[in-house]
N, C-alpha and C positions, 0 to 999 in steps of 0.2 A: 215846075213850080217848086217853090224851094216849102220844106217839111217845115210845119210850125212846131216849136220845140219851148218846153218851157223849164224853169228852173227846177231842182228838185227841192232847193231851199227852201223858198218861199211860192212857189207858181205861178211866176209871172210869163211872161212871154217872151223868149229871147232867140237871139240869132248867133251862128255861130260862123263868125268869120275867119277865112283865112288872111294871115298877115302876107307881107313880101319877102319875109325871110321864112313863108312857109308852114310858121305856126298857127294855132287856130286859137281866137278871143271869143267870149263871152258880150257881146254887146247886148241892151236892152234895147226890146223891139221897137220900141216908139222912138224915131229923132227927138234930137233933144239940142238946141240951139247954143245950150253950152258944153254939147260934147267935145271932149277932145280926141275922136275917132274919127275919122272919115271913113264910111262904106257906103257898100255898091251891092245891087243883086246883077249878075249878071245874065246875059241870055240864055245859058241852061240852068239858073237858078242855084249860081254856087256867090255866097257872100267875100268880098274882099276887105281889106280895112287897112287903112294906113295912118297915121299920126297926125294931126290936125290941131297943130296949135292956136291958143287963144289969140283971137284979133286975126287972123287970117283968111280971107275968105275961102270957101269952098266952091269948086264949081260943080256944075251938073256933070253927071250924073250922083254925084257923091251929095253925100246927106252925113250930118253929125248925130254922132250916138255919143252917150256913155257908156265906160265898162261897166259890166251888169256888175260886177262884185264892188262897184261903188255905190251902187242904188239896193244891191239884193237887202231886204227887211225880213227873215224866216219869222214866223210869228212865236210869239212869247211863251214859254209851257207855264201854266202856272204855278205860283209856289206851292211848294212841299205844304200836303198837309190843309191844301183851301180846296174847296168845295168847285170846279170848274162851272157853274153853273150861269 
């Protein structure tokens, strides 16, 4: 089973997929029907992802994500000087 992994940004949940040129993306763990990633957990639990353009269908097994650094939100510090209360 593949390690649930979350941001260090902001805490969300994310998956960290290998591309086909090898590199490894930041996807956010929940599909998302306007991703433009396509991934996959495989049978020992390694994620893949490849490019999935808009209006394209995806087939099974694949599922669309978004890259998480499009979605990531870290929370706000507050201003200098205010009472964080």
């Amino acid at each position: 089973m593949a390690k649930r992994l979350v941001c260090a940004a902001c805490g969300t949940r994310v998956i960290w997929a290998v591309t086909a040129a090898g590199r490894t993306q930041m996807l956010s763990h929940a599909p998302d029907p306007a991703g433009l990633v396509a991934a996959y957990c495989d049978e020992l639990g390694g994620w893949h992802a490849k490019h999935a353009p808009a209006g394209e269908p995806v087939a099974a097994p694949w599922k669309r994500h978004m890259p998480h650094q499009a979605t990531c939100q870290p929370p706000q510090d507050p201003a200098p000087g205010k009472d964080p209360q």
